[in-house]
Predicted model as a PDB file, atoms N, CA, C, CB and O in Angstrom, pLDDT in the B-factor column:
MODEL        1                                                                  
ATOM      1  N   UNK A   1     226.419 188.374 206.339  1.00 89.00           N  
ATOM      2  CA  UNK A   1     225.412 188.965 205.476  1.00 89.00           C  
ATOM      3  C   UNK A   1     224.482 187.862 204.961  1.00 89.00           C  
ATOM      4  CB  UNK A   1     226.074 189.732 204.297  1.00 89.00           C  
ATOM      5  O   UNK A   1     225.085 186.803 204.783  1.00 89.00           O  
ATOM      6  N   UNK A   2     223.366 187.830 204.716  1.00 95.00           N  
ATOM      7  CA  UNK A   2     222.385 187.286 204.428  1.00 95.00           C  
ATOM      8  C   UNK A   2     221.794 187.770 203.115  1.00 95.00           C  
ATOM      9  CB  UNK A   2     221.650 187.366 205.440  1.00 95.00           C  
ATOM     10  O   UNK A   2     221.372 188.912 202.930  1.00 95.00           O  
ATOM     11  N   UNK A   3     221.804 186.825 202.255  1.00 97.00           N  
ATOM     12  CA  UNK A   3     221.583 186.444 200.774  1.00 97.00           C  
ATOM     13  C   UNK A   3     219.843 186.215 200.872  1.00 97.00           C  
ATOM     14  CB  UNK A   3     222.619 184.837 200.236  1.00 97.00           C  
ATOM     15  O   UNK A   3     219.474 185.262 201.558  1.00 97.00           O  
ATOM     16  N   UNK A   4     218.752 187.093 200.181  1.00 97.00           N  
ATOM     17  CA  UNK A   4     217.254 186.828 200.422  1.00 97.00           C  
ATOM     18  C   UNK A   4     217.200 186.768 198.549  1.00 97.00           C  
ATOM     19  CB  UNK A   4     216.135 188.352 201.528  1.00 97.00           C  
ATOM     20  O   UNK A   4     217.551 187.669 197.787  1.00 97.00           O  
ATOM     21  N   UNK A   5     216.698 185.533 198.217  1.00 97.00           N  
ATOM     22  CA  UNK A   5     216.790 184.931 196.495  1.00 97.00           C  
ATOM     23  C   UNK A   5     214.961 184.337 196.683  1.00 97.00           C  
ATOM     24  CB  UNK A   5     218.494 183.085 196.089  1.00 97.00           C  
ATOM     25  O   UNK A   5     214.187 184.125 197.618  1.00 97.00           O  
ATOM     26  N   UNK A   6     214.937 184.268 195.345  1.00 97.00           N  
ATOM     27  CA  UNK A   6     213.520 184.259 194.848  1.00 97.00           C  
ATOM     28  C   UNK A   6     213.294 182.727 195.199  1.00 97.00           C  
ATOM     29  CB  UNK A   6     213.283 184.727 193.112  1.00 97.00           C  
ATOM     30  O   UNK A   6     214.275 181.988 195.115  1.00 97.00           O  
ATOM     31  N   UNK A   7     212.261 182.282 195.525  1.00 95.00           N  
ATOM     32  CA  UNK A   7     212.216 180.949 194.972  1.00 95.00           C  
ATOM     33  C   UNK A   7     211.584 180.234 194.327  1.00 95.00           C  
ATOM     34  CB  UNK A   7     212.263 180.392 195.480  1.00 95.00           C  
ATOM     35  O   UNK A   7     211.480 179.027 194.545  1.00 95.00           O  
ATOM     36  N   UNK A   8     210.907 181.003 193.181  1.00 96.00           N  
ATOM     37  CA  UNK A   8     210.394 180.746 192.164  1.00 96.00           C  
ATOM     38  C   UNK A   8     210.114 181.853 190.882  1.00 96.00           C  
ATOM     39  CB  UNK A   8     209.407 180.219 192.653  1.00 96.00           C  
ATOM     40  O   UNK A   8     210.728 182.920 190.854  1.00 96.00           O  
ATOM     41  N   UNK A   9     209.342 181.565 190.063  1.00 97.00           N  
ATOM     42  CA  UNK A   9     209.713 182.720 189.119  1.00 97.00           C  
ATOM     43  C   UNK A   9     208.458 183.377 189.312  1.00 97.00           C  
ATOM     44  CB  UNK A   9     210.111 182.372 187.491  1.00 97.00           C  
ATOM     45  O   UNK A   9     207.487 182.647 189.513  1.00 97.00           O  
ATOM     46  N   UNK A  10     208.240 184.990 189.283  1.00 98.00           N  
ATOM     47  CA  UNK A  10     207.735 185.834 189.785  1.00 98.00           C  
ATOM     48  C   UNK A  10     207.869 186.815 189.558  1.00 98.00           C  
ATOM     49  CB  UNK A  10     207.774 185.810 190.547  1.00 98.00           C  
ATOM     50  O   UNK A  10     209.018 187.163 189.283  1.00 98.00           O  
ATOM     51  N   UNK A  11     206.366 188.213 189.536  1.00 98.00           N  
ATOM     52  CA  UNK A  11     206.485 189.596 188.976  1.00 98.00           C  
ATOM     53  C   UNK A  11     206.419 189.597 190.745  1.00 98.00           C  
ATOM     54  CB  UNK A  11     205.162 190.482 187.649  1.00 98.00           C  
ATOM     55  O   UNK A  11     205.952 188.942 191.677  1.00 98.00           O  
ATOM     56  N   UNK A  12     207.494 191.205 190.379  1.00 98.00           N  
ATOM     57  CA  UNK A  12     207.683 191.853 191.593  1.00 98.00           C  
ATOM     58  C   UNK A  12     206.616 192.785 192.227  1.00 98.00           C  
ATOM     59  CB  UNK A  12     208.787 192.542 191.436  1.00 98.00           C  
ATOM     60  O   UNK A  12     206.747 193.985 191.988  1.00 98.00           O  
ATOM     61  N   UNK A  13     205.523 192.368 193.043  1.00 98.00           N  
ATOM     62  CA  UNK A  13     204.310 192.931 193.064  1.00 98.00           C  
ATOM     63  C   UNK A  13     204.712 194.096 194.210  1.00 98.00           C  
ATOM     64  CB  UNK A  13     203.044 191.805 193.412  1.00 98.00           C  
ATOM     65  O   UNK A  13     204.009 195.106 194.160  1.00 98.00           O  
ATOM     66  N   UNK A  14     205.497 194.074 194.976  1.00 98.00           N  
ATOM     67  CA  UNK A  14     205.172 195.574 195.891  1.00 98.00           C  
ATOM     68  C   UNK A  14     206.873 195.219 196.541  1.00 98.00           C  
ATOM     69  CB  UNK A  14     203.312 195.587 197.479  1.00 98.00           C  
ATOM     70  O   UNK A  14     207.314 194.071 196.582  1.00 98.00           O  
ATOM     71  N   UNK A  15     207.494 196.185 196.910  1.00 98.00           N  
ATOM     72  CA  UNK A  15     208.633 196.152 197.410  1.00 98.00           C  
ATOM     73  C   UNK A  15     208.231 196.889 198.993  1.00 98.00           C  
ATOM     74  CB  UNK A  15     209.742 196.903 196.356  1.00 98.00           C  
ATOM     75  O   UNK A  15     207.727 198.008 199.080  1.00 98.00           O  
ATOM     76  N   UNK A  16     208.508 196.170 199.969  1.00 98.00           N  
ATOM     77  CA  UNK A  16     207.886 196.877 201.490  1.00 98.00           C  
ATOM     78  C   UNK A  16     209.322 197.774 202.008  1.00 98.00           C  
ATOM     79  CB  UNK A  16     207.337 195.333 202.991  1.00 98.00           C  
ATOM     80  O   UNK A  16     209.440 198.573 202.936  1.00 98.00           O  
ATOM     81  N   UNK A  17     210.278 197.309 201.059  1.00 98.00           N  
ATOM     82  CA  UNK A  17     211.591 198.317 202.447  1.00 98.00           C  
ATOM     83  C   UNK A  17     212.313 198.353 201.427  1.00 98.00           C  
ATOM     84  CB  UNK A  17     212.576 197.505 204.183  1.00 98.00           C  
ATOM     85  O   UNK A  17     212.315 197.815 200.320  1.00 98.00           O  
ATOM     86  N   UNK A  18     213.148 199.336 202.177  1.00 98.00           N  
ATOM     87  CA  UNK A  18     214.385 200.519 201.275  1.00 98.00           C  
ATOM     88  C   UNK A  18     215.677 200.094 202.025  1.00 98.00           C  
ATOM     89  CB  UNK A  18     214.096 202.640 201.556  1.00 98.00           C  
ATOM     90  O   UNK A  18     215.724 199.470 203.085  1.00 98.00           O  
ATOM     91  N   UNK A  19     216.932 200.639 201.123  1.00 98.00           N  
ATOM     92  CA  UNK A  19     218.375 200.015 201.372  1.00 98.00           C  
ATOM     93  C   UNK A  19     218.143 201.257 202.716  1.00 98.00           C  
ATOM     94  CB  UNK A  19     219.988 200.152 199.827  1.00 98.00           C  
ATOM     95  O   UNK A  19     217.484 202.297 202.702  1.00 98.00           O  
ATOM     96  N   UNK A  20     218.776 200.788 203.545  1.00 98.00           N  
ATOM     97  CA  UNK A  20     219.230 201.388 204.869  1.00 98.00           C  
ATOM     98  C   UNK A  20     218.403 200.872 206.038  1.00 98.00           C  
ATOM     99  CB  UNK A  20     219.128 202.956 204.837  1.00 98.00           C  
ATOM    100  O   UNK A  20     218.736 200.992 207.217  1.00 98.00           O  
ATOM    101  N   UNK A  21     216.966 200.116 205.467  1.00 98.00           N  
ATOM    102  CA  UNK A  21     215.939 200.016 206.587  1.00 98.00           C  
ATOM    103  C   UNK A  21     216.497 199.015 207.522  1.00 98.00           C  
ATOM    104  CB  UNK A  21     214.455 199.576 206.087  1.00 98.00           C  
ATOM    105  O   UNK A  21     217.410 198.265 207.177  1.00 98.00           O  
ATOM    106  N   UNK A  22     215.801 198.983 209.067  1.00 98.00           N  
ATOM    107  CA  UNK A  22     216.429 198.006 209.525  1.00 98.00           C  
ATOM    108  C   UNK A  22     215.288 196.901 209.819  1.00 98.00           C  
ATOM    109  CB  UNK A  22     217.274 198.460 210.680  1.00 98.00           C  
ATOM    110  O   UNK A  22     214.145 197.278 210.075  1.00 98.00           O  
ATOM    111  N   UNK A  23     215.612 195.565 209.778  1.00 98.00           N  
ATOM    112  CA  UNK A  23     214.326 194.510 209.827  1.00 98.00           C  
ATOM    113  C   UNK A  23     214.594 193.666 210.651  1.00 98.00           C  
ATOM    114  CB  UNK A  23     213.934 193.741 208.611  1.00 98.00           C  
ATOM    115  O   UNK A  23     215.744 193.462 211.042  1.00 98.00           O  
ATOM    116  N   UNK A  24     213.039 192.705 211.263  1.00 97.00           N  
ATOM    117  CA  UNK A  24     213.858 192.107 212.196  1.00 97.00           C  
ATOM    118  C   UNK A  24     213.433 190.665 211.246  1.00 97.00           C  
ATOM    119  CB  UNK A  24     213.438 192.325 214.077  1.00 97.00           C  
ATOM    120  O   UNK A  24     212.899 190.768 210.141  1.00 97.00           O  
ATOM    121  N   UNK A  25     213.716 189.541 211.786  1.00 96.00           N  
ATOM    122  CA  UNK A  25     213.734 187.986 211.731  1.00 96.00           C  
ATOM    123  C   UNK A  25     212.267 187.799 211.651  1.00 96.00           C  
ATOM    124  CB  UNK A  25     214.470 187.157 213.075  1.00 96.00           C  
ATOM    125  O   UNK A  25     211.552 187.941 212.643  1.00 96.00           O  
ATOM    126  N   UNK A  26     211.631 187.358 210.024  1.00 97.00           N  
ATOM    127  CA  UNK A  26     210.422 187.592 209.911  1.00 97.00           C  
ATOM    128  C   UNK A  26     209.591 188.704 208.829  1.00 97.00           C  
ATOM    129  CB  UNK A  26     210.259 187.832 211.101  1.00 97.00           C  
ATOM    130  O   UNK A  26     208.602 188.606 208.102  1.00 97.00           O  
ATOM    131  N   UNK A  27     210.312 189.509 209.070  1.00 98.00           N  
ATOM    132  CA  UNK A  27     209.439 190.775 207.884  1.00 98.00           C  
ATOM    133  C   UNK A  27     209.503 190.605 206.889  1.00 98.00           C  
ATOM    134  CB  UNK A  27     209.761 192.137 207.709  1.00 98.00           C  
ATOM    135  O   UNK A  27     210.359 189.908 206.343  1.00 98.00           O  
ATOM    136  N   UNK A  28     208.425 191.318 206.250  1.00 98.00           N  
ATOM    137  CA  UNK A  28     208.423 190.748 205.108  1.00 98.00           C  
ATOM    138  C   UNK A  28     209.086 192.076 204.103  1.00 98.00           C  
ATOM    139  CB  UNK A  28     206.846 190.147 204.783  1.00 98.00           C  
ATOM    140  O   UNK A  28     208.978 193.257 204.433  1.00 98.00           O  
ATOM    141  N   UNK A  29     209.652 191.691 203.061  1.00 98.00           N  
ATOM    142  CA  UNK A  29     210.411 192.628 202.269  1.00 98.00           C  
ATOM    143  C   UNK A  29     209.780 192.970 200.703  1.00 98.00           C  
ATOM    144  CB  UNK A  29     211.880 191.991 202.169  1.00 98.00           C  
ATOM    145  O   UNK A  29     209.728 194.105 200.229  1.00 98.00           O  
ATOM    146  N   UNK A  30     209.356 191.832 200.080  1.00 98.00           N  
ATOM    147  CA  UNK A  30     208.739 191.842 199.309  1.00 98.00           C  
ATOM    148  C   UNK A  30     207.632 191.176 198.725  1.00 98.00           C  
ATOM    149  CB  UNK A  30     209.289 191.920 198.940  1.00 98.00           C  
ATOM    150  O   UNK A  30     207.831 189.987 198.478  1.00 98.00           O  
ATOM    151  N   UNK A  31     206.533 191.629 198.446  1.00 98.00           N  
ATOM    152  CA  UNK A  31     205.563 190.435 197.826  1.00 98.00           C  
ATOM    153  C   UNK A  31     205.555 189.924 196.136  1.00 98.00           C  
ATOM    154  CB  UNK A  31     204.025 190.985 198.105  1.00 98.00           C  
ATOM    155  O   UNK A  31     205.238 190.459 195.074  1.00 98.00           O  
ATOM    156  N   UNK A  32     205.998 188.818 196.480  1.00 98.00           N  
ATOM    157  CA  UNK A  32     206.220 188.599 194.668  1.00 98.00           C  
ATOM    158  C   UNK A  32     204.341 187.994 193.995  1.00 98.00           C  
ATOM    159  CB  UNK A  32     207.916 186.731 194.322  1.00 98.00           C  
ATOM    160  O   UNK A  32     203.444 187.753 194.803  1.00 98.00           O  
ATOM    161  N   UNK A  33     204.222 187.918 193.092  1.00 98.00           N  
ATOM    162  CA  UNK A  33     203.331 187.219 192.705  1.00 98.00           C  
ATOM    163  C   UNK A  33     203.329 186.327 191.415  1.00 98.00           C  
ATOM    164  CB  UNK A  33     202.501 187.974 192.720  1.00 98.00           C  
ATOM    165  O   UNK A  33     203.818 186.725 190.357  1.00 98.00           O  
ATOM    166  N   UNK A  34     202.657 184.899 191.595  1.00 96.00           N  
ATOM    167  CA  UNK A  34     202.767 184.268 190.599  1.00 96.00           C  
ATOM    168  C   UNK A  34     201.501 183.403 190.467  1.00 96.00           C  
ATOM    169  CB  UNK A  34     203.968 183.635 190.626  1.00 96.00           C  
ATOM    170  O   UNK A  34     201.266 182.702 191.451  1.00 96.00           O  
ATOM    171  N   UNK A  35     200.411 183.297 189.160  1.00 93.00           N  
ATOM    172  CA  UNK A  35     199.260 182.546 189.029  1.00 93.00           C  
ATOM    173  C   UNK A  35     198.633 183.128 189.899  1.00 93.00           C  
ATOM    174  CB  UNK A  35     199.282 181.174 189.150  1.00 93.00           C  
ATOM    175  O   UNK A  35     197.979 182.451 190.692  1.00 93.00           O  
ATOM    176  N   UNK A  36     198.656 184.900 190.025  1.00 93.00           N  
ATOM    177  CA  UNK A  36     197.621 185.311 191.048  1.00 93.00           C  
ATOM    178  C   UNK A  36     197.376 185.115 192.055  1.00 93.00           C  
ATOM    179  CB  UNK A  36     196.808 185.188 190.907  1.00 93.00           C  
ATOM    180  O   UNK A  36     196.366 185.376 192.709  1.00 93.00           O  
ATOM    181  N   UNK A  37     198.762 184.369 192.424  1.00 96.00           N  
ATOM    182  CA  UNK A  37     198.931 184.287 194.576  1.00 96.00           C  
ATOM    183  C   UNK A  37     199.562 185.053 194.567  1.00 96.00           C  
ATOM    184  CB  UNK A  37     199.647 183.033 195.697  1.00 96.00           C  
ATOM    185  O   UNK A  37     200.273 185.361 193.610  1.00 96.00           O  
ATOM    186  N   UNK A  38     199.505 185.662 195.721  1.00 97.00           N  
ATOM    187  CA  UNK A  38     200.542 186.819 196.576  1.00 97.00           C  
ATOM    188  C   UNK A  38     202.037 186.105 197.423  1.00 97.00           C  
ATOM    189  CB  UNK A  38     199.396 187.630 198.044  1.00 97.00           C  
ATOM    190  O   UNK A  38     201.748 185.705 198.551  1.00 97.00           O  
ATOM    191  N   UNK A  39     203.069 185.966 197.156  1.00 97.00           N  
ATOM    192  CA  UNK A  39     203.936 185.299 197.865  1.00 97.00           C  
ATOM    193  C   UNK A  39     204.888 186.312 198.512  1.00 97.00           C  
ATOM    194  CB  UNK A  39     204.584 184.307 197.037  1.00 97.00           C  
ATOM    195  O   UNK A  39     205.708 186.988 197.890  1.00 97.00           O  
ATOM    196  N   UNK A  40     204.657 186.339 199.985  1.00 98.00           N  
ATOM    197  CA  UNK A  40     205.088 187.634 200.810  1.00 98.00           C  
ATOM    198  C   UNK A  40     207.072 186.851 200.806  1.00 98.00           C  
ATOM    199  CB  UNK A  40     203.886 187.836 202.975  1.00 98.00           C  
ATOM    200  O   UNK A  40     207.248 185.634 200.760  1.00 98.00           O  
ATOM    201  N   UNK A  41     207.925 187.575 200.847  1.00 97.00           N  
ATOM    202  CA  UNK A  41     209.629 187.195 200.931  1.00 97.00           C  
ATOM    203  C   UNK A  41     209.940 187.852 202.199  1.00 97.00           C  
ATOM    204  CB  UNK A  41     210.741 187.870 199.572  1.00 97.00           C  
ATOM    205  O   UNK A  41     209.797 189.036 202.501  1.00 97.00           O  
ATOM    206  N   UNK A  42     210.283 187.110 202.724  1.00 97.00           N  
ATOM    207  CA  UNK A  42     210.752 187.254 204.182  1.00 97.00           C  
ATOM    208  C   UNK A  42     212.132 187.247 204.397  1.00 97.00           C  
ATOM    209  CB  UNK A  42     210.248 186.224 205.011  1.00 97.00           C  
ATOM    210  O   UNK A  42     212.986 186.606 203.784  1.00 97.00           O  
ATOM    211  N   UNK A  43     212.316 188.317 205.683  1.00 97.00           N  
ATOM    212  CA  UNK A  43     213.516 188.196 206.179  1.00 97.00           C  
ATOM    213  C   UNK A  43     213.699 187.182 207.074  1.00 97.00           C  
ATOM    214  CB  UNK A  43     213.868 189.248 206.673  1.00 97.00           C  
ATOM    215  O   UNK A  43     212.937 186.938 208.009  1.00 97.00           O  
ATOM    216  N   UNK A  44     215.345 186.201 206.628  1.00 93.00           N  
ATOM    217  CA  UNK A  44     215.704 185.126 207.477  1.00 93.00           C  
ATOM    218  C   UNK A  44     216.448 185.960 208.514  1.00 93.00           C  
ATOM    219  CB  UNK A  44     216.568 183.914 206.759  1.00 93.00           C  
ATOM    220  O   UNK A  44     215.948 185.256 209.390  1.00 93.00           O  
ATOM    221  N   UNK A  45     217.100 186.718 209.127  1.00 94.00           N  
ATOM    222  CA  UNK A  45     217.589 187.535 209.844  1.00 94.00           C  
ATOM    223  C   UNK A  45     217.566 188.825 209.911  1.00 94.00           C  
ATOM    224  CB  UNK A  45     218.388 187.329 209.838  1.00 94.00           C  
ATOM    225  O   UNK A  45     217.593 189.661 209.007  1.00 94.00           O  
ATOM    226  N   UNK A  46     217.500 188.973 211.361  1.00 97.00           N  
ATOM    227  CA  UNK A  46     217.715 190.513 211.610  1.00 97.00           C  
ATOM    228  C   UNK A  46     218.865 191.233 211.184  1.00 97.00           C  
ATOM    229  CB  UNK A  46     217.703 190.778 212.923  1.00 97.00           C  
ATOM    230  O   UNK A  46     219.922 190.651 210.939  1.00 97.00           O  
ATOM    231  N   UNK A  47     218.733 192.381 211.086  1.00 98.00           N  
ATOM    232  CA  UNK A  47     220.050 193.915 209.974  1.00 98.00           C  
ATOM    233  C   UNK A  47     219.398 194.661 209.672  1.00 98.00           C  
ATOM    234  CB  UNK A  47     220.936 193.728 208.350  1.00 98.00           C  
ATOM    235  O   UNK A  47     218.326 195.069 210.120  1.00 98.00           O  
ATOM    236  N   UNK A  48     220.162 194.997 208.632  1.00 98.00           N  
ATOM    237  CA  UNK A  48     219.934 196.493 208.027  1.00 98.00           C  
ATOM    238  C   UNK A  48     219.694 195.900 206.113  1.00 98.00           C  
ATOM    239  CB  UNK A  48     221.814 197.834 208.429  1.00 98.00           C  
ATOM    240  O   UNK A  48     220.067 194.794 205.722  1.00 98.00           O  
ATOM    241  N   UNK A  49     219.189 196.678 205.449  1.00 98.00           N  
ATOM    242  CA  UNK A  49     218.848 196.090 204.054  1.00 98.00           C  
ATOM    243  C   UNK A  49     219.873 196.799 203.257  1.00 98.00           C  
ATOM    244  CB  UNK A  49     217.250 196.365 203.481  1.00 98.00           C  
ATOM    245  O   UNK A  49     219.621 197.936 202.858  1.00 98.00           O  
ATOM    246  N   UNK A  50     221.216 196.132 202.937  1.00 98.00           N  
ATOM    247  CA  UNK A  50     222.467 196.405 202.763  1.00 98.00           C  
ATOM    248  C   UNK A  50     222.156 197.239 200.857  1.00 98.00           C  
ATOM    249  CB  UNK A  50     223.564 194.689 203.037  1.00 98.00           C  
ATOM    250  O   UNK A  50     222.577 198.193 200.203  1.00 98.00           O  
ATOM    251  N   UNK A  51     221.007 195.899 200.679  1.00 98.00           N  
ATOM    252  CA  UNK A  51     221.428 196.492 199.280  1.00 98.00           C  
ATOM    253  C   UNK A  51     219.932 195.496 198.622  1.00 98.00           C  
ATOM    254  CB  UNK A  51     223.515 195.986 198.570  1.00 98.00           C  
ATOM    255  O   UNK A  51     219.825 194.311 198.936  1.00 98.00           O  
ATOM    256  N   UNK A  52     218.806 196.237 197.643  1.00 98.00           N  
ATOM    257  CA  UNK A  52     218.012 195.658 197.278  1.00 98.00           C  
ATOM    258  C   UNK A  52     218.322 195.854 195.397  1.00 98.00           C  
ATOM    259  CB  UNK A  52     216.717 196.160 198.074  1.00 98.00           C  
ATOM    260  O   UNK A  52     218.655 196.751 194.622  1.00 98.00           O  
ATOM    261  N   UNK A  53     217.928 194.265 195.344  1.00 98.00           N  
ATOM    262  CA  UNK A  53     218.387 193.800 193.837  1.00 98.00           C  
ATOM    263  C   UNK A  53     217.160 194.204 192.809  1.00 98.00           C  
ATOM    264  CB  UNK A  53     218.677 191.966 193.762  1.00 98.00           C  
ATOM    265  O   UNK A  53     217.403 194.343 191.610  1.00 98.00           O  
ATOM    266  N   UNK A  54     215.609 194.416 193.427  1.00 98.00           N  
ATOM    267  CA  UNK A  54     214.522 194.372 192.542  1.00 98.00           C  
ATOM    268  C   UNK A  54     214.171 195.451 192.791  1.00 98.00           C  
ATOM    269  CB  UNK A  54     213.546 193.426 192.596  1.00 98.00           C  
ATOM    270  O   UNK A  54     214.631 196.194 193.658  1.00 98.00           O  
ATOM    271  N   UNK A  55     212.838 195.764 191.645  1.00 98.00           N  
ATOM    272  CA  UNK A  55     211.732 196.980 191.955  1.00 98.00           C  
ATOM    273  C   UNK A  55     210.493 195.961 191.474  1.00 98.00           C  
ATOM    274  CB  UNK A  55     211.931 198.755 190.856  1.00 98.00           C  
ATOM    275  O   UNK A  55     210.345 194.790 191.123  1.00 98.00           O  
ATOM    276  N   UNK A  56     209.580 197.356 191.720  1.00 98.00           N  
ATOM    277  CA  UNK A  56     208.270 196.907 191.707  1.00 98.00           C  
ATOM    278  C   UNK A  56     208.066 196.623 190.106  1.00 98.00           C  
ATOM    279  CB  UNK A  56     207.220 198.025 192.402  1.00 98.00           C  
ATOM    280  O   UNK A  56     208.588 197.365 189.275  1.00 98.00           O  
ATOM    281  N   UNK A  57     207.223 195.433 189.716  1.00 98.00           N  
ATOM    282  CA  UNK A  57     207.006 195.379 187.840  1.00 98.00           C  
ATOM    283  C   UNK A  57     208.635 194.949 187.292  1.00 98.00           C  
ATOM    284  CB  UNK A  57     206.453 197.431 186.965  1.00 98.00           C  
ATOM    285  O   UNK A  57     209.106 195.330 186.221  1.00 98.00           O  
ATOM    286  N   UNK A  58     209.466 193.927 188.465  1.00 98.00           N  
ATOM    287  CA  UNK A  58     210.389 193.263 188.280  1.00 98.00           C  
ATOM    288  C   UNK A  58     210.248 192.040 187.525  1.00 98.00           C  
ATOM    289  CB  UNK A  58     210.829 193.126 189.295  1.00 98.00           C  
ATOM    290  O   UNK A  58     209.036 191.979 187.322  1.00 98.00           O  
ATOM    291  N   UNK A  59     210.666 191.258 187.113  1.00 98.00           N  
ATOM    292  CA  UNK A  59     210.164 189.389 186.903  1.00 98.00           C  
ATOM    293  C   UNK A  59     211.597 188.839 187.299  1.00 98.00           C  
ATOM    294  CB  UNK A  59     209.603 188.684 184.849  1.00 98.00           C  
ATOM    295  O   UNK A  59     212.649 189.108 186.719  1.00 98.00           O  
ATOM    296  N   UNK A  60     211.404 187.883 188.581  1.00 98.00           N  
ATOM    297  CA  UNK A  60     212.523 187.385 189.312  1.00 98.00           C  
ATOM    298  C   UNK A  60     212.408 186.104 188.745  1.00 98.00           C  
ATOM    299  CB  UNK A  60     212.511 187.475 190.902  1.00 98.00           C  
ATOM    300  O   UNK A  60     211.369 185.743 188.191  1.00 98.00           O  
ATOM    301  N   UNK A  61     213.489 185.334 188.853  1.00 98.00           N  
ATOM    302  CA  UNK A  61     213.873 184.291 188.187  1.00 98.00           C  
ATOM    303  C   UNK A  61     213.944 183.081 189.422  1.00 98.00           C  
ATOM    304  CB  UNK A  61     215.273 184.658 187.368  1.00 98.00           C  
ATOM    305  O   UNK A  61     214.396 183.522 190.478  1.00 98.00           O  
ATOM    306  N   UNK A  62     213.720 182.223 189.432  1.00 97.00           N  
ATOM    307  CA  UNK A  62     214.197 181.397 190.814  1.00 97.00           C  
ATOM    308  C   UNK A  62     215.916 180.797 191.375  1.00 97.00           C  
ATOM    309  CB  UNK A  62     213.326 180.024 190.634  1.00 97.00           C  
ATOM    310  O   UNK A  62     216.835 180.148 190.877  1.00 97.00           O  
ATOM    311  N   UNK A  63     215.667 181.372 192.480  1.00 98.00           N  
ATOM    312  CA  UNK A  63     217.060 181.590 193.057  1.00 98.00           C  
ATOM    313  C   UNK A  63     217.743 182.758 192.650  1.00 98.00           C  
ATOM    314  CB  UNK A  63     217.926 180.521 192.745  1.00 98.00           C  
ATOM    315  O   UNK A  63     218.944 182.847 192.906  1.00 98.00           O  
ATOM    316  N   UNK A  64     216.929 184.020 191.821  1.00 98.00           N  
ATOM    317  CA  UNK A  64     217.513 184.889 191.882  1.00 98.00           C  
ATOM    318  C   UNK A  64     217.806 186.141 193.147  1.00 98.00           C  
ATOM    319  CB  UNK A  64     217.091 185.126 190.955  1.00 98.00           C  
ATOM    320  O   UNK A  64     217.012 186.211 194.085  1.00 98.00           O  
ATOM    321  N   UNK A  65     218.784 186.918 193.082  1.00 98.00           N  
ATOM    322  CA  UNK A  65     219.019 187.526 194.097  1.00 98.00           C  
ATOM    323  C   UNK A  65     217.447 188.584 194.560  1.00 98.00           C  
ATOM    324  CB  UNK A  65     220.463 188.293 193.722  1.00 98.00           C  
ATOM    325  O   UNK A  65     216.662 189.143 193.795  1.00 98.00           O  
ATOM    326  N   UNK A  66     217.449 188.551 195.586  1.00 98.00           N  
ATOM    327  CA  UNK A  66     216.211 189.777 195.810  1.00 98.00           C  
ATOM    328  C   UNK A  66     216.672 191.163 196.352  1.00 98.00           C  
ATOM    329  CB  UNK A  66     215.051 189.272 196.973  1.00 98.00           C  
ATOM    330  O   UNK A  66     216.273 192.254 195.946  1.00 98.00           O  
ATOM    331  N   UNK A  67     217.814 190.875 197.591  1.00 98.00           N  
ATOM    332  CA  UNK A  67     217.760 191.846 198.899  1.00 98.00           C  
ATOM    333  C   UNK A  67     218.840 191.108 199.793  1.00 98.00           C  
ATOM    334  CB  UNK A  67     216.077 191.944 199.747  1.00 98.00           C  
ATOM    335  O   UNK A  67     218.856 189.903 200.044  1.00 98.00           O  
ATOM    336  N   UNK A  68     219.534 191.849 200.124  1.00 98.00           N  
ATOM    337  CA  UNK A  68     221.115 191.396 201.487  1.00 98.00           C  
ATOM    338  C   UNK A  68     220.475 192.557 202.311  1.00 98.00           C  
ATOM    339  CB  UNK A  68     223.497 191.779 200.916  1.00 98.00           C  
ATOM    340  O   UNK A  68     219.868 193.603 202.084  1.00 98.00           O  
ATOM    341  N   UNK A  69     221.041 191.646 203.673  1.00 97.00           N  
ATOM    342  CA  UNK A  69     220.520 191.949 204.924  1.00 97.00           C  
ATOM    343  C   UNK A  69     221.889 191.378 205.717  1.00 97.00           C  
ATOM    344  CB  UNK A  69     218.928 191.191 205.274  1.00 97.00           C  
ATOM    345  O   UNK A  69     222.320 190.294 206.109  1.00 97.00           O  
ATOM    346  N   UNK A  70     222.471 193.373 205.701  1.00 96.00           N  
ATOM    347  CA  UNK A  70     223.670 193.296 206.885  1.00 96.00           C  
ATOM    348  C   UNK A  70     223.491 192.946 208.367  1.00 96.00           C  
ATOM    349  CB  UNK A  70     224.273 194.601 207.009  1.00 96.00           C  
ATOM    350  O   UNK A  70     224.464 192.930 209.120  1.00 96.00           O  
TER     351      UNK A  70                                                      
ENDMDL                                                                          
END                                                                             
């Protein structure tokens, strides 16, 4: 299973996929934003999205959990 964590601190600007979806190596899952950049969160491996930790109008913490990818 694959652990997808913030890596910096960040409002949760758009969530692109739902627990069950399947993704490949590359997609993007969520766009966080911080100082008015868009920072797209990518999947490090292909699965299924076991289980998502955020919503949209979240504030992620760095190194916090985002999204597992069975």
């Amino acid at each position: 299973m694959a652990e997808i964590r913030a890596e910096m601190v960040a409002n949760v600007w758009k969530v692109l996929v739902s627990e069950g979806d399947q993704v490949d190596e590359g997609d993007t899952l969520v766009i966080l934003e911080s100082m008015k950049m868009e920072i797209p969160v990518l999947a490090e491996s292909p699965g299924i999205v076991t289980k998502l930790h955020v919503a949209e109008g979240d504030v992620v913490q760095e190194d916090e959990l985002i999204a597992e990818i069975g």
